[in-house]
MDTraj code that builds the backbone (N, CA, C; nanometers):
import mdtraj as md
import numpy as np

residues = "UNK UNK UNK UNK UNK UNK UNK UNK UNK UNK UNK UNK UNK UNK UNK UNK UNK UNK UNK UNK UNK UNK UNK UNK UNK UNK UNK UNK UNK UNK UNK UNK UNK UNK UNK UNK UNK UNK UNK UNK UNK UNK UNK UNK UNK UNK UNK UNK UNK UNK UNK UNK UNK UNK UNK UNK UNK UNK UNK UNK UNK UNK UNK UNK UNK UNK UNK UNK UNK UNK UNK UNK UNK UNK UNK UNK UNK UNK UNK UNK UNK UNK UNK UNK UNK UNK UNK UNK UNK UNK UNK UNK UNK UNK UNK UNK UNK UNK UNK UNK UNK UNK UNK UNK UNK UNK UNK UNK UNK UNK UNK UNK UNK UNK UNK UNK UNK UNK UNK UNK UNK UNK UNK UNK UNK UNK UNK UNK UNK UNK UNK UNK UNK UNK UNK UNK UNK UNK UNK UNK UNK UNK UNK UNK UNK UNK UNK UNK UNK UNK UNK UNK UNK UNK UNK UNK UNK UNK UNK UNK UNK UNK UNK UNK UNK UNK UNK UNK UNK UNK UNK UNK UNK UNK UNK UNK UNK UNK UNK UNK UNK UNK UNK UNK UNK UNK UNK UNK UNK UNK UNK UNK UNK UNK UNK UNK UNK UNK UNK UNK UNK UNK UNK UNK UNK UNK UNK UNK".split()
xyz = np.array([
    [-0.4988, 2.1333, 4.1949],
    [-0.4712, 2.0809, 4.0618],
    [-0.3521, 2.1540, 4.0007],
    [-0.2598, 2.0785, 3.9320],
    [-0.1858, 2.1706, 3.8051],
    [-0.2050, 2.1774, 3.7092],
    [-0.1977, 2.3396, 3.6773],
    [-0.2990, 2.3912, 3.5166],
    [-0.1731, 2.3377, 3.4432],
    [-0.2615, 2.3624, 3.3206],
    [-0.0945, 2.3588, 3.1979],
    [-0.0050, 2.4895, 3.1928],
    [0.1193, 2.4365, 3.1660],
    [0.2223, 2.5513, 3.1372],
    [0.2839, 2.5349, 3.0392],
    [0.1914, 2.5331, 2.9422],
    [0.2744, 2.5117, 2.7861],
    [0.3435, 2.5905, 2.7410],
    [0.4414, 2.5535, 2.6283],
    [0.5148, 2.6155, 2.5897],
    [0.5469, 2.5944, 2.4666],
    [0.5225, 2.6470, 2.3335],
    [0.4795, 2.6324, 2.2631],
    [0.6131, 2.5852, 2.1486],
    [0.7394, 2.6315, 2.1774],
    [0.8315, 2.5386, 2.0994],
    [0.8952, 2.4173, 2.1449],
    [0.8485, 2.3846, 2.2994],
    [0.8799, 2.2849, 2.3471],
    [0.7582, 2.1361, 2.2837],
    [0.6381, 2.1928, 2.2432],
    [0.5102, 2.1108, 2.2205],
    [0.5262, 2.0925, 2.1019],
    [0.6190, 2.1924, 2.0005],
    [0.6103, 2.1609, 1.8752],
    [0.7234, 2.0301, 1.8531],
    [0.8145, 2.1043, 1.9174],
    [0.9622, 2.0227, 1.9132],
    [0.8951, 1.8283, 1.9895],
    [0.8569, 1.7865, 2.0707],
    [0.8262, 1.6953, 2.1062],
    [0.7090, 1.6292, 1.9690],
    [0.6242, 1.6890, 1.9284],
    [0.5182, 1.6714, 1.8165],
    [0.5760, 1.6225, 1.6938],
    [0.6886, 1.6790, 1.6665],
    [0.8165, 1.6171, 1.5560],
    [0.8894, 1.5643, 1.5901],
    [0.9308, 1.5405, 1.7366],
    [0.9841, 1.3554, 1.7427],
    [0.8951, 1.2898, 1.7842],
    [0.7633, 1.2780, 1.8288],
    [0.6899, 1.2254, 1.8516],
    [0.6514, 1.1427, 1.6845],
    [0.6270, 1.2031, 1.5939],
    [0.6059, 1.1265, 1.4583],
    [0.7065, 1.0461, 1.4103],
    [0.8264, 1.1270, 1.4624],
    [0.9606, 1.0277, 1.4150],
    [0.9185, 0.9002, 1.4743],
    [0.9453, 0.8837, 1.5929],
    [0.9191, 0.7835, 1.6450],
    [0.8021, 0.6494, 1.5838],
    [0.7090, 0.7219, 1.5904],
    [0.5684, 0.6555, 1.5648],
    [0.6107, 0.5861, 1.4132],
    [0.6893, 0.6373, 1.2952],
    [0.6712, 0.6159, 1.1797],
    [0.7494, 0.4852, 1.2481],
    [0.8250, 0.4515, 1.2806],
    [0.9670, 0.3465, 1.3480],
    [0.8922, 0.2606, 1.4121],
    [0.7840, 0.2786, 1.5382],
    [0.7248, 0.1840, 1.6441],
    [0.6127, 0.1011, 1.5372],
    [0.4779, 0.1679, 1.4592],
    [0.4277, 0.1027, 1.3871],
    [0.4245, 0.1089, 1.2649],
    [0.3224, -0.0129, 1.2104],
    [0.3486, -0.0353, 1.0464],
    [0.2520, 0.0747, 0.9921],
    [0.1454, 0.1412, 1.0950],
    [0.0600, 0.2269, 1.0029],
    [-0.0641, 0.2883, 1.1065],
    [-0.0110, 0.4131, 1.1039],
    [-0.1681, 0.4882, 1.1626],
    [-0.2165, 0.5828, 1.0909],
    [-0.3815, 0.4931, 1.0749],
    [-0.4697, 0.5741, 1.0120],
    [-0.6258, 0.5936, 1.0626],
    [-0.6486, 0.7126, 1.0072],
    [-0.7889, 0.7727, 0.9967],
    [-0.8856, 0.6935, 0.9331],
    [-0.9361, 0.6101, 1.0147],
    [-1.0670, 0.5651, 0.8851],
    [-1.1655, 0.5712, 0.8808],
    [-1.1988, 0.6896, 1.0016],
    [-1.3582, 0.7563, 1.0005],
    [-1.3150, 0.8787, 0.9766],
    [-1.2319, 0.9876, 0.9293],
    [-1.2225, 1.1251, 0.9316],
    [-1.3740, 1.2381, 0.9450],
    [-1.3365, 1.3419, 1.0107],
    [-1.4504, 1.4412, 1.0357],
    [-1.3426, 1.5901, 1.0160],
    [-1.4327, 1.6307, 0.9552],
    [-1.4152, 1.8038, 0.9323],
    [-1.4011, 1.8776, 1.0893],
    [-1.2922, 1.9430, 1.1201],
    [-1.2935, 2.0917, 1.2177],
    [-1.3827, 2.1724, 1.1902],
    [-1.4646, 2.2538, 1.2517],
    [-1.5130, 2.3775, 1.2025],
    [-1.4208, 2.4509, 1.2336],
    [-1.4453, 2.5598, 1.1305],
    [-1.3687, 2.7294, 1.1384],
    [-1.3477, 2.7834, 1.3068],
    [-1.2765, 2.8648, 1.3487],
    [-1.3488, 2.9481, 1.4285],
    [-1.4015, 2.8582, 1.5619],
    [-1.3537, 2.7486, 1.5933],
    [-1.3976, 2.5910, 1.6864],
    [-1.2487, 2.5518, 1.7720],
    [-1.3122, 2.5641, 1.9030],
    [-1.2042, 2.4559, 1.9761],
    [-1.2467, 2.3589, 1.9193],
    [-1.1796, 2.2323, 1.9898],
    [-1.1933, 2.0839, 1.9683],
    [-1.1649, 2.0280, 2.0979],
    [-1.3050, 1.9666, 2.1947],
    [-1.2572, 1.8787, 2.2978],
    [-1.2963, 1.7142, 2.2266],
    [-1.1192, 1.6436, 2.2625],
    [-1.1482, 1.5488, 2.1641],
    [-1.1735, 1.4404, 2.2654],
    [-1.2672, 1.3300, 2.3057],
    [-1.3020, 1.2905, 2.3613],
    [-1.2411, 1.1234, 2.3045],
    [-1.1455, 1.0495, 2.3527],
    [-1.1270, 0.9416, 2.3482],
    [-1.1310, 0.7697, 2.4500],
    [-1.0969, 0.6822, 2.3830],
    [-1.1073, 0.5755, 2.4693],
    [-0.9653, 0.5479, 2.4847],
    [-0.9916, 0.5011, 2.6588],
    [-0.8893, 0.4452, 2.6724],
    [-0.8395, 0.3372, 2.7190],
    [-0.7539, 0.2979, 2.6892],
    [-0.6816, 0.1531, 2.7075],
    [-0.5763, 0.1069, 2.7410],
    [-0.4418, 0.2313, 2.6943],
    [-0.3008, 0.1905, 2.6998],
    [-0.2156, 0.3257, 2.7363],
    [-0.0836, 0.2998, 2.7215],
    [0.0199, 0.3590, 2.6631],
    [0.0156, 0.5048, 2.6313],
    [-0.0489, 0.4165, 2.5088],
    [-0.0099, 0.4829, 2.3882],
    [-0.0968, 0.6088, 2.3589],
    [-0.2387, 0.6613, 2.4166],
    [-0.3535, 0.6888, 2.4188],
    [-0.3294, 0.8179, 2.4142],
    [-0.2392, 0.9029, 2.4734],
    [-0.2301, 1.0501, 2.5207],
    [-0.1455, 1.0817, 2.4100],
    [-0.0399, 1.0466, 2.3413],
    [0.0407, 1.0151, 2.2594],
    [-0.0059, 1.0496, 2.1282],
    [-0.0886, 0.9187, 2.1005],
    [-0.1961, 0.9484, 1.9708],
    [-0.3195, 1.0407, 1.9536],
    [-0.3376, 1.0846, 2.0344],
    [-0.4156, 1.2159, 2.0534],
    [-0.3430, 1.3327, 2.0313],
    [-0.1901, 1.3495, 2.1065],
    [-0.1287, 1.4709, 2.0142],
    [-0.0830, 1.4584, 1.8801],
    [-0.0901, 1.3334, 1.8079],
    [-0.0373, 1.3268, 1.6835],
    [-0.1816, 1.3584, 1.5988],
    [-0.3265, 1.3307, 1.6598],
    [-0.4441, 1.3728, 1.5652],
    [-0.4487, 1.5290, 1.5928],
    [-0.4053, 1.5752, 1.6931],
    [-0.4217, 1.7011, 1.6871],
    [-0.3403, 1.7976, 1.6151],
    [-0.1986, 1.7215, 1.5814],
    [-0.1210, 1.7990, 1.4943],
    [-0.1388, 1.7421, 1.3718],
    [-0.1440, 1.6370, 1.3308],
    [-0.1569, 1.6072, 1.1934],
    [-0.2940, 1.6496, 1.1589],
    [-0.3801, 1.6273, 1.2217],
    [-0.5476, 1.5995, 1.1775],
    [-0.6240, 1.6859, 1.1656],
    [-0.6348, 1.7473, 1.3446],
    [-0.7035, 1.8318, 1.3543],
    [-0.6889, 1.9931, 1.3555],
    [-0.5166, 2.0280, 1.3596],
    [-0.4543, 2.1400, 1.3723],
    [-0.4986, 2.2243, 1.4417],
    [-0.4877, 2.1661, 1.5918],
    [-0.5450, 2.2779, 1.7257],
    [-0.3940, 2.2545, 1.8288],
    [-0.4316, 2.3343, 1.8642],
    [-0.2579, 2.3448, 2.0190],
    [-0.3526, 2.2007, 2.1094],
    [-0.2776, 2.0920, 2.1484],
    [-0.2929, 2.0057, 2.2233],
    [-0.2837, 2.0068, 2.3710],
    [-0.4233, 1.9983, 2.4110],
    [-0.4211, 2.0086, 2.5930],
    [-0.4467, 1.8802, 2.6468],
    [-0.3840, 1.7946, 2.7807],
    [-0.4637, 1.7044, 2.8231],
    [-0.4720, 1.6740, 2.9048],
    [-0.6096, 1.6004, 3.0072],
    [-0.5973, 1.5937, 3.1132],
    [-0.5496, 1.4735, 3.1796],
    [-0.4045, 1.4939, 3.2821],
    [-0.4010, 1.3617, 3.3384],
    [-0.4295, 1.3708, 3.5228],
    [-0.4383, 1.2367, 3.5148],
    [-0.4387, 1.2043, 3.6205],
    [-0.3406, 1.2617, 3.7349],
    [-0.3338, 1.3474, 3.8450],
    [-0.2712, 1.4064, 3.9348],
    [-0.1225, 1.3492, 3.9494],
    [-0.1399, 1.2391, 3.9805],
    [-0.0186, 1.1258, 4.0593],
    [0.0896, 1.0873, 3.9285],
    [0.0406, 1.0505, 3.8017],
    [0.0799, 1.0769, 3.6846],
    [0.1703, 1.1438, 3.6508],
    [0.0683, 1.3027, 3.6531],
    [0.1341, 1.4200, 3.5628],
    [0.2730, 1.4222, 3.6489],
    [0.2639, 1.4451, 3.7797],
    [0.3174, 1.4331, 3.9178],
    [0.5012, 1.3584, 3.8999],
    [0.4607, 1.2384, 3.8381],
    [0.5780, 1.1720, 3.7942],
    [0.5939, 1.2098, 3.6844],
    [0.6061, 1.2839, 3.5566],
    [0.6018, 1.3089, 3.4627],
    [0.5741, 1.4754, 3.4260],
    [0.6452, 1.5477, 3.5113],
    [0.6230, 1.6986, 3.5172],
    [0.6971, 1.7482, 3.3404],
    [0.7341, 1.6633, 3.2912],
    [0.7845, 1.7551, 3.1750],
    [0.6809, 1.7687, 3.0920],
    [0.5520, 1.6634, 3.1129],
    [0.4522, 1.6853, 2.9987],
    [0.3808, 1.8131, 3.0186],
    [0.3900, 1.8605, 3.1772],
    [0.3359, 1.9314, 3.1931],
    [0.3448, 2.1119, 3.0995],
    [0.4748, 2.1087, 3.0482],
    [0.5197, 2.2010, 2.9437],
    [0.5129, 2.1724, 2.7844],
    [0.4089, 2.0648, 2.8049],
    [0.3872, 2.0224, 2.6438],
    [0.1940, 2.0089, 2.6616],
    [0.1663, 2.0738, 2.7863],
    [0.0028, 2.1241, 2.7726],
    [-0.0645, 2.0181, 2.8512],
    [-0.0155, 1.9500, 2.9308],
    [-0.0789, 1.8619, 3.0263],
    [-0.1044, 1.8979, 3.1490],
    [-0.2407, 1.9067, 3.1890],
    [-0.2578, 1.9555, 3.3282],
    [-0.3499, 1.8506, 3.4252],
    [-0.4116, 1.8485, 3.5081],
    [-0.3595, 1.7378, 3.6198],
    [-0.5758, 1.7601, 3.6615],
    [-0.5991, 1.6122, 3.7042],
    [-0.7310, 1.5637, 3.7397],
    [-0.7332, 1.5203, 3.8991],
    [-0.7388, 1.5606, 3.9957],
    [-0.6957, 1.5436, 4.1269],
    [-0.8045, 1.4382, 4.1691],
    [-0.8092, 1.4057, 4.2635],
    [-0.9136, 1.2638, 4.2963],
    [-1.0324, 1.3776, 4.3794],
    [-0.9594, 1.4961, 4.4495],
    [-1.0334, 1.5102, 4.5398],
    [-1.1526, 1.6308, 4.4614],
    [-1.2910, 1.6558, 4.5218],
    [-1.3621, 1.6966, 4.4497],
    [-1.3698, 1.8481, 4.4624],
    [-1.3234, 1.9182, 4.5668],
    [-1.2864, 2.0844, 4.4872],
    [-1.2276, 2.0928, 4.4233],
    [-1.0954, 1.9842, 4.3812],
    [-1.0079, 1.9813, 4.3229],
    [-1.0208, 1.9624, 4.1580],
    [-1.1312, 1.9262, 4.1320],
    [-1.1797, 1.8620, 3.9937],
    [-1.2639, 1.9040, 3.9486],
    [-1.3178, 1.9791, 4.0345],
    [-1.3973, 2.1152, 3.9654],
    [-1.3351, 2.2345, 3.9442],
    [-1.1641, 2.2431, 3.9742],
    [-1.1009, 2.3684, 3.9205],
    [-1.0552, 2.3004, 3.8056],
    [-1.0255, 2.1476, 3.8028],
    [-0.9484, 2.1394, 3.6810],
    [-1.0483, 2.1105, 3.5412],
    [-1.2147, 2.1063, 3.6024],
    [-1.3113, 2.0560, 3.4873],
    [-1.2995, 2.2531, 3.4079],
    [-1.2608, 2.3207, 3.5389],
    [-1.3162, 2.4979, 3.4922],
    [-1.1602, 2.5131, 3.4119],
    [-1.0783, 2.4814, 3.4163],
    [-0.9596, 2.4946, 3.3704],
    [-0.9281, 2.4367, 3.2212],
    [-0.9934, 2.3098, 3.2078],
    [-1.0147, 2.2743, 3.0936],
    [-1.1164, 2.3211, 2.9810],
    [-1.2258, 2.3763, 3.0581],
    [-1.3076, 2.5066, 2.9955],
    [-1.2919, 2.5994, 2.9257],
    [-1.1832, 2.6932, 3.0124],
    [-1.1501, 2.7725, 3.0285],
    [-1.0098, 2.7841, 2.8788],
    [-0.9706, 2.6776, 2.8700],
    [-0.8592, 2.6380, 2.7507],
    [-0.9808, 2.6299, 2.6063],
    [-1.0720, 2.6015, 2.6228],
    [-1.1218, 2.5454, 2.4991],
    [-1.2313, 2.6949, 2.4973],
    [-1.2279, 2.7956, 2.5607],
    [-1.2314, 2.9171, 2.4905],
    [-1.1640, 2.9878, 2.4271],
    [-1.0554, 2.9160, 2.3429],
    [-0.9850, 2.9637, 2.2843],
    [-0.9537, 2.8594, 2.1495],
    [-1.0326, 2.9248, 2.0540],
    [-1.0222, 2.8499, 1.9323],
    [-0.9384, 2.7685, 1.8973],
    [-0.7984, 2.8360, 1.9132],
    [-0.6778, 2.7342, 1.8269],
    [-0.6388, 2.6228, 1.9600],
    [-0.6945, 2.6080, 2.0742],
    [-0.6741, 2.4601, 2.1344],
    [-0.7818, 2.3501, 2.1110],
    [-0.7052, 2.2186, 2.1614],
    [-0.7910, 2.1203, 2.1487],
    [-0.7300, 2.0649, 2.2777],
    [-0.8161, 1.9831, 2.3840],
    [-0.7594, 1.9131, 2.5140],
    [-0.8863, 1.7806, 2.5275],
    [-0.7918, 1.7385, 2.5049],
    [-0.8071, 1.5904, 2.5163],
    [-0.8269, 1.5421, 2.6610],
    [-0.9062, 1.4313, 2.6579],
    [-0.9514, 1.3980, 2.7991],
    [-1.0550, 1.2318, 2.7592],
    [-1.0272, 1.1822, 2.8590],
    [-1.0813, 1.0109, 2.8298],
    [-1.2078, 1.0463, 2.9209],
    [-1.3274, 1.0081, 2.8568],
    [-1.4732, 1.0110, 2.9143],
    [-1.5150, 0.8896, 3.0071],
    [-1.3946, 0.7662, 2.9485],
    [-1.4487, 0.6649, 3.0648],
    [-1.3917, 0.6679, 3.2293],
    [-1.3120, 0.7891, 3.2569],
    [-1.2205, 0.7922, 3.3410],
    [-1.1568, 0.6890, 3.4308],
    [-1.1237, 0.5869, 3.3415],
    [-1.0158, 0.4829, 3.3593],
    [-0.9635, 0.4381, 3.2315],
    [-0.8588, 0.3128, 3.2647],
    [-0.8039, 0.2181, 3.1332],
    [-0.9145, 0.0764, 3.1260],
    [-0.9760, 0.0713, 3.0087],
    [-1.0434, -0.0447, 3.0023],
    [-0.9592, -0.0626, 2.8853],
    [-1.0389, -0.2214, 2.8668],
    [-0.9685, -0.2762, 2.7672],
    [-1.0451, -0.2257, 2.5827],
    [-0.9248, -0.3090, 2.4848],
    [-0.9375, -0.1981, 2.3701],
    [-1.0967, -0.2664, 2.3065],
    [-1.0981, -0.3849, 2.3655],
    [-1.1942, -0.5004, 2.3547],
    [-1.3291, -0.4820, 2.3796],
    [-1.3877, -0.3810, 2.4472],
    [-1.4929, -0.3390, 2.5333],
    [-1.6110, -0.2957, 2.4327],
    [-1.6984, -0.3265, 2.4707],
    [-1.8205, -0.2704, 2.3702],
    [-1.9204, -0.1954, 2.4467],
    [-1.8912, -0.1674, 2.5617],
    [-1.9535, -0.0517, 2.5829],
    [-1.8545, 0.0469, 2.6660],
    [-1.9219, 0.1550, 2.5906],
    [-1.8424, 0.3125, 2.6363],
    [-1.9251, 0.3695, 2.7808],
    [-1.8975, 0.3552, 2.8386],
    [-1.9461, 0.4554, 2.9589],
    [-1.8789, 0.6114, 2.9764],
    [-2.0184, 0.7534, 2.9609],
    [-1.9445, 0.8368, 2.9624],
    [-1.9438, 0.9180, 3.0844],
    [-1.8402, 0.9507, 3.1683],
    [-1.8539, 1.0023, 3.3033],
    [-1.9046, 1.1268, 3.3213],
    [-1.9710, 1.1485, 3.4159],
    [-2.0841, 1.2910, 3.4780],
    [-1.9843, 1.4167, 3.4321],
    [-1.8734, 1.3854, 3.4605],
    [-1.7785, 1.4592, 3.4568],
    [-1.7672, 1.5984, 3.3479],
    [-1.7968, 1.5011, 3.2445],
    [-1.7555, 1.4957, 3.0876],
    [-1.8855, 1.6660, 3.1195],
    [-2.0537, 1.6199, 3.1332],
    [-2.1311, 1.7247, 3.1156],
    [-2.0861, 1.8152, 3.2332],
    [-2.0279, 1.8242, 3.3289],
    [-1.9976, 1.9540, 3.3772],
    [-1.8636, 2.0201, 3.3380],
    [-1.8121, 1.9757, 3.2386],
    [-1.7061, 2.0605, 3.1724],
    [-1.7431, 2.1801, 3.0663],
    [-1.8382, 2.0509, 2.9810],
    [-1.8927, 2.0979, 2.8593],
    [-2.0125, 2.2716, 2.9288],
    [-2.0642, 2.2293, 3.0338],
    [-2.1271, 2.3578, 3.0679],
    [-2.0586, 2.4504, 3.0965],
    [-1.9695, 2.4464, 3.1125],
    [-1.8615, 2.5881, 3.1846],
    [-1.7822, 2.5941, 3.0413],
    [-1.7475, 2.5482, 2.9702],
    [-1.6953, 2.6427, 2.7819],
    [-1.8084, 2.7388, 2.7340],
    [-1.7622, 2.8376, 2.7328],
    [-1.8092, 2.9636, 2.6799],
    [-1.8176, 3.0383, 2.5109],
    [-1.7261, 2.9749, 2.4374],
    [-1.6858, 3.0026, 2.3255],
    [-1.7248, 2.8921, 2.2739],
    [-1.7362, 2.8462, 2.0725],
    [-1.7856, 2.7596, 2.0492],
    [-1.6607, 2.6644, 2.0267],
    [-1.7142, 2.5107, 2.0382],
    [-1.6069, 2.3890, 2.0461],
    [-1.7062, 2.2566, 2.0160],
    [-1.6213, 2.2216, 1.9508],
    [-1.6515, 2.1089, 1.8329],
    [-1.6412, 1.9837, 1.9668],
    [-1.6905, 1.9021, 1.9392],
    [-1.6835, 1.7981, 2.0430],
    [-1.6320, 1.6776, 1.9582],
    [-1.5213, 1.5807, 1.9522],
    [-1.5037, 1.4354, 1.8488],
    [-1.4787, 1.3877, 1.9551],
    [-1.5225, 1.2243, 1.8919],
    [-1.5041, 1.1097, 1.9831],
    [-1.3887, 1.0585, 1.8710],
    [-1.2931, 0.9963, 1.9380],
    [-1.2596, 0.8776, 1.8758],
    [-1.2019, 0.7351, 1.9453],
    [-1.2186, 0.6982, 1.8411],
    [-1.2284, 0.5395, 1.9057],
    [-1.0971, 0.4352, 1.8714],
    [-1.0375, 0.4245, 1.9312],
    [-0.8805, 0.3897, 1.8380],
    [-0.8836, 0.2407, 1.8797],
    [-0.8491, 0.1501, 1.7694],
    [-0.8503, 0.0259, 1.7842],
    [-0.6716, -0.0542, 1.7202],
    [-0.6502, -0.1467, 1.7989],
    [-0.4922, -0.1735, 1.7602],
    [-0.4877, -0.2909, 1.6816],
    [-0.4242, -0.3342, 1.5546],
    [-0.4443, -0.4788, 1.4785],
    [-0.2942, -0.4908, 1.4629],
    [-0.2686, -0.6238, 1.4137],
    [-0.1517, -0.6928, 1.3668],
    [-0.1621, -0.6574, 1.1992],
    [-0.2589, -0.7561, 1.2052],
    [-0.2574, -0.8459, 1.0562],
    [-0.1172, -0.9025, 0.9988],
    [-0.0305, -0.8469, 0.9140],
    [0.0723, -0.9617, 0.8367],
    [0.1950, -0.8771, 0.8918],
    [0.1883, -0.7869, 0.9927],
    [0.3101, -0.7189, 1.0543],
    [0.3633, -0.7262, 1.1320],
    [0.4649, -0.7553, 1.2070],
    [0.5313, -0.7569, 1.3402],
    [0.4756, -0.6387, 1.3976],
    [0.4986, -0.5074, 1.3466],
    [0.4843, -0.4099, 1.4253],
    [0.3267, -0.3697, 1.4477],
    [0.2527, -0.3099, 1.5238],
    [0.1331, -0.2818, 1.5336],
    [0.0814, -0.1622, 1.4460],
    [-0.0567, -0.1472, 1.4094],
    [-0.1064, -0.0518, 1.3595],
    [-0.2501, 0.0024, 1.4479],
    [-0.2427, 0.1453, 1.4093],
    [-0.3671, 0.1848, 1.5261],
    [-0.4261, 0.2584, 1.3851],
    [-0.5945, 0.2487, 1.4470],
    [-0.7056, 0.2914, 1.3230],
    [-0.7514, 0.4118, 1.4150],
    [-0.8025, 0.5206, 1.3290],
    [-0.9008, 0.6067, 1.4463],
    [-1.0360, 0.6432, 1.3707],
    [-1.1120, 0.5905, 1.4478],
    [-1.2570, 0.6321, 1.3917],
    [-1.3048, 0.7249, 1.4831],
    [-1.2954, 0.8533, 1.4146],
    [-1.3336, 0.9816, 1.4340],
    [-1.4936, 1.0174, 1.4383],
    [-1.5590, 1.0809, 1.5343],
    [-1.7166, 1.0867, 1.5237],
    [-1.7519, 1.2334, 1.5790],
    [-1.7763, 1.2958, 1.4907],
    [-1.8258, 1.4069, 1.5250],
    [-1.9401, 1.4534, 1.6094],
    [-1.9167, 1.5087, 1.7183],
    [-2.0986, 1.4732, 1.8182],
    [-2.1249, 1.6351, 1.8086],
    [-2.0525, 1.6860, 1.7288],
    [-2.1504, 1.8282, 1.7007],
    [-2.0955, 1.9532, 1.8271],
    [-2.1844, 2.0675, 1.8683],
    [-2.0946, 2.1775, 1.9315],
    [-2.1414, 2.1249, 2.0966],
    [-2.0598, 2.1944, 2.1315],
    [-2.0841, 2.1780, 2.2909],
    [-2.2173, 2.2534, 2.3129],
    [-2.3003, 2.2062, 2.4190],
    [-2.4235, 2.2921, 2.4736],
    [-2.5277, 2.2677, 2.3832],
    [-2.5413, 2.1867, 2.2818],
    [-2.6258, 2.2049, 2.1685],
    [-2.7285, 2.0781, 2.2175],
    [-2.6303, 1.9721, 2.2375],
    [-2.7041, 1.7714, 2.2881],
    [-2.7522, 1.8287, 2.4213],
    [-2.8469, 1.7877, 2.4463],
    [-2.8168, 1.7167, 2.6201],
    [-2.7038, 1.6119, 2.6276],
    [-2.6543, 1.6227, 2.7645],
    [-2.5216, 1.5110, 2.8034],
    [-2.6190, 1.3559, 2.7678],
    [-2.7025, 1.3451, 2.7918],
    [-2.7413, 1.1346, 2.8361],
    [-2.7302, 1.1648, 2.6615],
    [-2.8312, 1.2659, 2.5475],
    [-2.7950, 1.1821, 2.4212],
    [-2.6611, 1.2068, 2.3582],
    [-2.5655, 1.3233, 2.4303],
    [-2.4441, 1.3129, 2.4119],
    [-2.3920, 1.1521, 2.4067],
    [-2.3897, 1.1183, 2.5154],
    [-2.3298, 0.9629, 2.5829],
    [-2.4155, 0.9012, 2.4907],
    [-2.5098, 0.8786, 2.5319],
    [-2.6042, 0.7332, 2.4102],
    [-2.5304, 0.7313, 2.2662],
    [-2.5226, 0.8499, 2.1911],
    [-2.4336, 0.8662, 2.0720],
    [-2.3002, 0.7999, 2.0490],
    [-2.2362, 0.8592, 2.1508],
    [-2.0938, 0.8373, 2.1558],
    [-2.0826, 0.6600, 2.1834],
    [-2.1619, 0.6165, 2.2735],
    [-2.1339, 0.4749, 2.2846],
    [-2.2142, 0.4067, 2.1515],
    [-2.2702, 0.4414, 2.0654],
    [-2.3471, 0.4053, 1.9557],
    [-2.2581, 0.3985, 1.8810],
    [-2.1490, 0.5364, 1.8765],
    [-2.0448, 0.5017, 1.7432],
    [-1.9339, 0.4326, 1.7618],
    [-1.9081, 0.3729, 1.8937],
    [-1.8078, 0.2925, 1.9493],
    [-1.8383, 0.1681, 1.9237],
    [-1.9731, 0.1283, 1.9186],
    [-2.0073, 0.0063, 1.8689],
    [-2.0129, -0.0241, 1.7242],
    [-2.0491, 0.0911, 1.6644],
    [-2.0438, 0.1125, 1.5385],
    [-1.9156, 0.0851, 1.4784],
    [-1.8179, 0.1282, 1.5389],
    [-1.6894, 0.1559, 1.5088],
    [-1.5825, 0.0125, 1.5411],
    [-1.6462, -0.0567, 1.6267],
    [-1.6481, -0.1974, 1.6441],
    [-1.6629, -0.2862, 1.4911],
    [-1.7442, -0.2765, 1.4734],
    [-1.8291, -0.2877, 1.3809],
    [-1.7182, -0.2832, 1.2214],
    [-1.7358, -0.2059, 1.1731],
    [-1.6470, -0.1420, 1.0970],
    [-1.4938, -0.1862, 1.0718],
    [-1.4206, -0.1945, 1.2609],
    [-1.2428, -0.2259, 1.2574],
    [-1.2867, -0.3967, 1.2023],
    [-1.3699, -0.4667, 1.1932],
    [-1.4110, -0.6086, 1.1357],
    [-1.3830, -0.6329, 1.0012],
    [-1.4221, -0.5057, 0.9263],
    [-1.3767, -0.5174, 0.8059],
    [-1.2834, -0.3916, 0.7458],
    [-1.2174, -0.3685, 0.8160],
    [-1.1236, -0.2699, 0.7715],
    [-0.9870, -0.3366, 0.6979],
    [-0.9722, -0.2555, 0.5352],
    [-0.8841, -0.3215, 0.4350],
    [-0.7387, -0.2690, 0.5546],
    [-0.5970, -0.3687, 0.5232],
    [-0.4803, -0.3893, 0.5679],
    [-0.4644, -0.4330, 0.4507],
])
top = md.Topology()
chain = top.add_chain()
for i, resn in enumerate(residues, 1):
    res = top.add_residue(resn, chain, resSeq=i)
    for name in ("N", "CA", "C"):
        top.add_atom(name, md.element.get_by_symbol(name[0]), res)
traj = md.Trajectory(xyz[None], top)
């Protein structure tokens, strides 16, 4: 696997054109479930995925939102083509299975340290944004057992609309599932796909 090799004015510097950008590409991204950080808390932020755009908007909640150093895990072959992310805190999910148990201990191993947050998709693929059920991978509970220090666990659930704009807008409904080690993993997962439906639910009547 490759760990991250961040670098911390290179992550900032990308994080501030990264917003430039975003203000230019859509008409509006917002929070419309917000949740509190704890003090003294990593943050593994647990999202869905679908697109693009997914790894992207996860470092913009982590700098605007959640104010933790941004870690994330990609896919080997990916990061692979894309080695510069790798200096903006991206480190690599290999297919093969010794291989993914250094990078589940590696991602651990980051979120003993309060001021990060590393992001990682629980369904470990791209489904669509359309989907009403969340499936969360085995994966997810053998990470959470190997963090040692305490870490906040959020789901979020990002959904994409038009309404009266050319350009797109993304919503994030944020769900707090509480500290690591505290749930069992199945009512971890039962939760998390509860507020995805929930959150379904909700982008139905969300004011534009």
């Amino acid at each position: 696997m490759i760990p991250a090799q961040r670098k911390k004015f290179m992550a900032d510097m990308f994080a501030k054109y990264l917003f430039f950008r975003m203000r230019r590409i859509f008409n509006r991204l917002e929070v419309a479930t917000p949740v509190s950080v704890k003090p003294g808390h990593s943050v593994l932020l647990l999202c869905n995925h679908f697109g693009w755009w997914d790894g992207l908007w996860a470092n913009y909640l982590a700098y605007k939102y959640l104010h933790r150093q941004s870690y994330i895990m990609m896919q080997e072959d990916h990061l692979q083509a894309r080695m510069w992310a790798n200096h903006l805190g991206a480190f690599s999910m290999p297919r093969k299975s010794r291989e993914m148990i250094k990078s589940l201990q590696h991602a651990a191993g980051l979120l003993d340290d309060s001021e990060n947050l590393v992001v990682v998709f629980p369904q470990g693929e791209l489904i669509s944004n359309y989907t009403t059920d969340l499936k969360v991978e085995q994966g997810i509970d053998r990470l959470i057992k190997n963090i040692k220090g305490p870490c906040q666990i959020i789901y979020n659930a990002c959904f994409v609309e038009y309404f009266e704009s050319l350009k797109p807008s993304a919503y994030f409904h944020l769900y707090d599932c509480g500290i690591a080690g505290e749930v069992p993993f199945h009512e971890l997962a039962a939760k998390i796909d509860a507020f995805h439906k929930q959150a379904l639910e909700a982008q139905v009547h969300v004011k534009h």
